[in-house]
N, C-alpha and C positions, 0 to 999 in steps of 0.2 A: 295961321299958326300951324296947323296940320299940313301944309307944304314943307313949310320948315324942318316941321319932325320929320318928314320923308326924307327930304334931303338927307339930314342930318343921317340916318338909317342908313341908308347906300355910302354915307362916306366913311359909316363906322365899320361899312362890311366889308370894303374896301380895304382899308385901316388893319382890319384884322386880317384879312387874308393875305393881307402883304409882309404882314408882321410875320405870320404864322411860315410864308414865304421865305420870308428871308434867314429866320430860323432855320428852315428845310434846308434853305440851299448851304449853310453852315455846313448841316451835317451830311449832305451829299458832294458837298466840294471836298471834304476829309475823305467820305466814303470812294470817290473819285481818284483821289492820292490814292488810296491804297490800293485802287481800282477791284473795288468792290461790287460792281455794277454785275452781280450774279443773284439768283433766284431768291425770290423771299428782302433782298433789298428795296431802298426807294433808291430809284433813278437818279444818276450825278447832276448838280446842274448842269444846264451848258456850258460853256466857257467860250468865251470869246473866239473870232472866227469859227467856231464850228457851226453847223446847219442845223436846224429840228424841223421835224414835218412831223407833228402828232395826227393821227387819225382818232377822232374821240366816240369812245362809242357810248351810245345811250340805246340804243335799241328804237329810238324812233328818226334816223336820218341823219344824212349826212353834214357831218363838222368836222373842216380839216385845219389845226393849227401848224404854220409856218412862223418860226424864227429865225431870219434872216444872217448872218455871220456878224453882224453888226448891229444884232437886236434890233431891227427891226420888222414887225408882225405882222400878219395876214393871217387874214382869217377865210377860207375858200366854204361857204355855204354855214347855216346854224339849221339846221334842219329839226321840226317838233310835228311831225306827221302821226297821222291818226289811223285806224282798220279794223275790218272787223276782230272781234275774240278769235283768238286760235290762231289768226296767220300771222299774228306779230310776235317779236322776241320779247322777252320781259324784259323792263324798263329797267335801264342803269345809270346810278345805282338801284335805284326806285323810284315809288312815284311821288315822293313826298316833299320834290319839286319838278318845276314845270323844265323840260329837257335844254331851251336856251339858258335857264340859270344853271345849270349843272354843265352847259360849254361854258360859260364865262367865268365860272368859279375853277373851271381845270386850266382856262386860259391863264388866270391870275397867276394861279400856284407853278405853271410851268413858262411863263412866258420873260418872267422879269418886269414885267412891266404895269402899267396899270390902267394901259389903254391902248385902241389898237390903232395901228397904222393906215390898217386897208383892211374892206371888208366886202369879197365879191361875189355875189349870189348868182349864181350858174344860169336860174330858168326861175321860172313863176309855177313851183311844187310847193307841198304843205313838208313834204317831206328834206328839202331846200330850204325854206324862208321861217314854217311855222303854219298852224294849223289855229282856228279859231272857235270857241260857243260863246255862248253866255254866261260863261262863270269864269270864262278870260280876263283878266285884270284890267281896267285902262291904263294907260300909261298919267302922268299928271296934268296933261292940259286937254285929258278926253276926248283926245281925236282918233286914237287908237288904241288897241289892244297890244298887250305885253306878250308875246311869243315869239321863239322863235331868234332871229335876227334883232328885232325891238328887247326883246327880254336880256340878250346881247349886250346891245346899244346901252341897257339904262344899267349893267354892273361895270361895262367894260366900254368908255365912250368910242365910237369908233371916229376917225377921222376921216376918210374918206372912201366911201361905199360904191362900188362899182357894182353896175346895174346891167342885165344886154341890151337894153335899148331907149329908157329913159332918158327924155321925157315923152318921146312917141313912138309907140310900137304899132302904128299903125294898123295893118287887118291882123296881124301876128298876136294881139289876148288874149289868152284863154279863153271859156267861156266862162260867166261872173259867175261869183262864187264868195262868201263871207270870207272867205283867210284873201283872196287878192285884193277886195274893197280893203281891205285894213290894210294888207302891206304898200298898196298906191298911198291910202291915207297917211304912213310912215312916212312914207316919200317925203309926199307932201308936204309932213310937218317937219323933215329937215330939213328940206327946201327953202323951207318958211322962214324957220330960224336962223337962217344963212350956212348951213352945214353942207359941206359939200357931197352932192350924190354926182358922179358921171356916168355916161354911155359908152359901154363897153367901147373900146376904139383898136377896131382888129388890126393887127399887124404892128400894132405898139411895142417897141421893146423898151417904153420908156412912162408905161404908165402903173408898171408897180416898181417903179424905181426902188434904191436901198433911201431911208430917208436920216439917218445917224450919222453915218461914217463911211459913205458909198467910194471915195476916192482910197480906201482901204483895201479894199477889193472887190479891186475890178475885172476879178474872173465871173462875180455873179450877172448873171442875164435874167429877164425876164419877156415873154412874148405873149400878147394875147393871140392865139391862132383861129379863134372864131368867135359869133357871136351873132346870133339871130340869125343866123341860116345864111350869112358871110364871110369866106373862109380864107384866109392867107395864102396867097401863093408861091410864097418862101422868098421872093425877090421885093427888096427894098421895105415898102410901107405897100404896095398894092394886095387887092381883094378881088377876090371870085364870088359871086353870086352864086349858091347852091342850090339852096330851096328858091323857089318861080316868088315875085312880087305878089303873083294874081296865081297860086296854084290850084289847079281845078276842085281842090277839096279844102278845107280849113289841114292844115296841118295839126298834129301833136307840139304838143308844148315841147318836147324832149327835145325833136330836130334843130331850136335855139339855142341849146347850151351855150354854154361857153366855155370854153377851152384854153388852157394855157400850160406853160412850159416853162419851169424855173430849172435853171443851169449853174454849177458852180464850179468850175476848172472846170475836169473830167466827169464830175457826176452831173445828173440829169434829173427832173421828174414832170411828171404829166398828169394832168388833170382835164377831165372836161365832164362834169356833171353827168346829166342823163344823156349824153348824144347818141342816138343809135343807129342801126345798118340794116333794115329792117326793110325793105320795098316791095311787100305784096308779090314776093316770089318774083322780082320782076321788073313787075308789073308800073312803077313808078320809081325811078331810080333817081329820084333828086331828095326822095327819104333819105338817102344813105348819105348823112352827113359826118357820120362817124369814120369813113375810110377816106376820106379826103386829107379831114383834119389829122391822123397816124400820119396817113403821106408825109404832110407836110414838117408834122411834127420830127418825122426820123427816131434813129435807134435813141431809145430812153434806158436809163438805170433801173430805175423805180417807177411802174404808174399806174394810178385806181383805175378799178377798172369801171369802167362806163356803165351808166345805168346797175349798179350794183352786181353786173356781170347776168343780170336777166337775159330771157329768151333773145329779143331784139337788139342786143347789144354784143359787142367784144368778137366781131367778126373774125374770118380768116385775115382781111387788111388790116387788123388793128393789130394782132398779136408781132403778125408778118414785119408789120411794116415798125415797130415800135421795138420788137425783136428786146423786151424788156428782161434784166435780171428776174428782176421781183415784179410781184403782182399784188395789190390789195384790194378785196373785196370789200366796199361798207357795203353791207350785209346786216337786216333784219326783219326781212318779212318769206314769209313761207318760200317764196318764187326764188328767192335769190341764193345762190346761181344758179343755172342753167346748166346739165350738164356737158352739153356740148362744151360751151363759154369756159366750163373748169375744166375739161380735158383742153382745149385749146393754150389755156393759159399757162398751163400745167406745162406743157406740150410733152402727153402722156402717151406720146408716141413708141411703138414697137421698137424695142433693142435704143432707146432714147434718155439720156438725165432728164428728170423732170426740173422744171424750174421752180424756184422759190413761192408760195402763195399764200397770204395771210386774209385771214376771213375776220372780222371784227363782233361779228354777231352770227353764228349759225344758225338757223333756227332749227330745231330737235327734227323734224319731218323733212326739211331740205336734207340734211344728215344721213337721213335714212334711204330719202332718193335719189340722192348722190353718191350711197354706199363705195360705188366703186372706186370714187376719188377720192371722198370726204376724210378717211384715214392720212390723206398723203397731205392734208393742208397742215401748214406750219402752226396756225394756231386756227380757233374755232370761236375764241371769245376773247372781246378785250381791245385796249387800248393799243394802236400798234405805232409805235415809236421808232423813226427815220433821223438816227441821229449820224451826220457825216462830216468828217473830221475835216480839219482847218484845210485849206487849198485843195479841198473836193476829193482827191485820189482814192477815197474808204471810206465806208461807210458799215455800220451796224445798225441794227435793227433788234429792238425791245419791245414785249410784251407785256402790257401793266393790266392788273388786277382791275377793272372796272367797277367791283361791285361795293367798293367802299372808296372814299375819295383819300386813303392813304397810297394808293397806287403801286402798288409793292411791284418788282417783277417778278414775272410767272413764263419767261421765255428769252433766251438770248440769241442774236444770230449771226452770223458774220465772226472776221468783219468781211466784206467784199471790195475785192477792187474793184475803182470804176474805169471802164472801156473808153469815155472818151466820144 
């Protein structure tokens, strides 16, 4: 009986947030007419053929919502990471739920939908997948904990979860840890129940297909460009090996990322979780998985920047080679960015335009040590919203109020054309 009532709970919330949804998008399609989409409003729906790329911020890790031209969703990491007092940004909106329900509940209200299409977790981070204690929820058949991506999964069913290397990662694990036992055992349990999980499959341009209305437009691309420390070499379906099978040290979890490339006409964006470029001064250049994968990627519109723009990431090849409009930092733990990484990104060069840079979480002390840039970011906090217009040519860029789930805007930008 208490299963039931559970159920029954999640479809009422479901239920309501779609109702409350579909209201919303009433009065954001009128607000939209009259193209109202200025300060202090809520956000227009989308509309058909257009693009969304929500970056959502909670202040504990990264969550990137994609809606496809043709409504169909992706969801790029659900991140619910943990740290000491003082180096993290305060929880948004608060802490009075756990940060995967607070992605799935922004999912709902901006996605149209009521479940997701694809859902792909970059690397095996708490600040990526979800972090775990003992006062973590189980999910209802007790094999695992609710955070995170699962916490996800049980508002927002996903349908198929792209993993980097599942179901073997050979010497490449982490080292154990209670948030990975739990997210294998997630695995696990969709495994089990016949849900589909894949293996990243680098050089795909056909494994986050559109899944609605894909013969609609077929200017959208999709590529995965890396994955476990194997990287695309731009021709056909083939792969380079970057990081050694047997490399002399256990590697970081980061140099796995995964990486991908969503294109639509002329516009462009990039993602690749934590990969970074980082090689012991040197000393071991098969760390540097982050400038291959720019290589290959080429000039982008829009793209997050790696590893949250910290020390070891967002190199001279990454900016160079990506040679991006816009930049977004998820951003919220003390370290994030780097100054270097934000003069680069900026490219805050003498007698130079700076480039566009949106920060999603500052943390008040980065702020401070970043003085010399931290004025010239486009925003400091907040939801940052990549909405681009039907057949890809422009796009704008919105910043939503995080700290209550009405989402107002609080920043407009654009529009931009896109390069192409």
């Amino acid at each position: 009986m208490t299963k039931t009532v559970q159920l029954d709970r999640r479809t009422l919330l479901k239920g309501a947030l779609c109702l409350a949804g579909t209201a919303l998008s009433t009065q954001q399609g009128f607000a939209s007419f009259l193209e109202a989409d200025g300060i202090g409003s809520p956000l227009a729906a989308r509309r058909e053929g257009e693009m969304d790329i929500h970056h959502i911020d909670t202040g504990r890790g990264n969550s990137t919502l994609v809606v496809a031209p043709d409504g169909t969703t992706l969801m790029i990491d659900a991140g619910a990471g943990t740290g000491p007092a003082g180096t993290m940004s305060a929880a948004r909106p608060d802490e009075s739920r756990r940060p995967g329900e607070w992605q799935a509940r922004y999912a709902l209200r901006h996605s149209g939908s009521t479940a997701l299409d694809y859902m792909v977790v970059t690397h095996l981070h708490t600040d990526h997948l979800g972090d775990v204690n003992d006062r973590t929820p189980l999910a209802h058949d007790g094999t695992y904990r609710l955070t995170g991506v699962s916490d996800v999964d049980a508002l927002m069913p996903i349908g198929t979860l792209i993993d980097r290397a599942w179901p073997d990662y050979g010497n490449t694990l982490p080292p154990s840890a209670p948030y990975l036992t739990n997210y294998l055992g997630y695995l696990k349990s969709r495994a089990a129940a016949g849900r589909t999980v894949q293996k990243a499959d680098v050089g795909s341009d056909q494994q986050l297909a559109l899944k609605k209305h894909a013969t609609q437009y077929p200017t959208f691309k999709s590529r995965i460009l890396a994955a476990s420390g194997v990287v695309w070499t731009g021709q056909g379906h083939e792969t380079q090996r970057i990081v050694p099978e047997n490399p002399p040290f256990k590697a970081y979890e980061n140099v796995y990322s995964i990486g991908l490339r969503l294109s639509y006409g002329r516009f462009s964006y990039y993602a690749g979780g934590d990969l970074s470029a980082d090689t012991s001064d040197g000393r071991y250049p098969w760390m540097d998985t982050e400038s291959p994968v720019a290589r290959v990627a080429g000039r982008t519109e829009v793209a997050a920047a790696n590893h949250h723009g910290y020390f070891d990431a967002c190199g001279p090849e990454f900016v160079r080679d990506l040679d991006a409009q816009v930049y977004i930092i998820q951003s919220w733990d003390i370290g994030h960015p780097g100054p270097a990484q934000m003069q680069r990104m900026m490219g805050a060069w003498q007698n130079k335009a700076t480039r566009d840079v949106f920060a999603t979480g500052l943390h008040p002390q980065n702020a401070l040590m970043n003085r010399r840039f931290s004025g010239q970011l486009k925003s400091q906090q907040g939801h940052v919203v990549v909405r681009v217009a039907p057949g890809g040519d422009s796009y704008r860029i919105f910043v939503l109020d995080s700290s209550d789930e009405r989402n107002l805007i609080t920043g407009t930008f654009g529009p931009y054309r896109s390069r192409g």
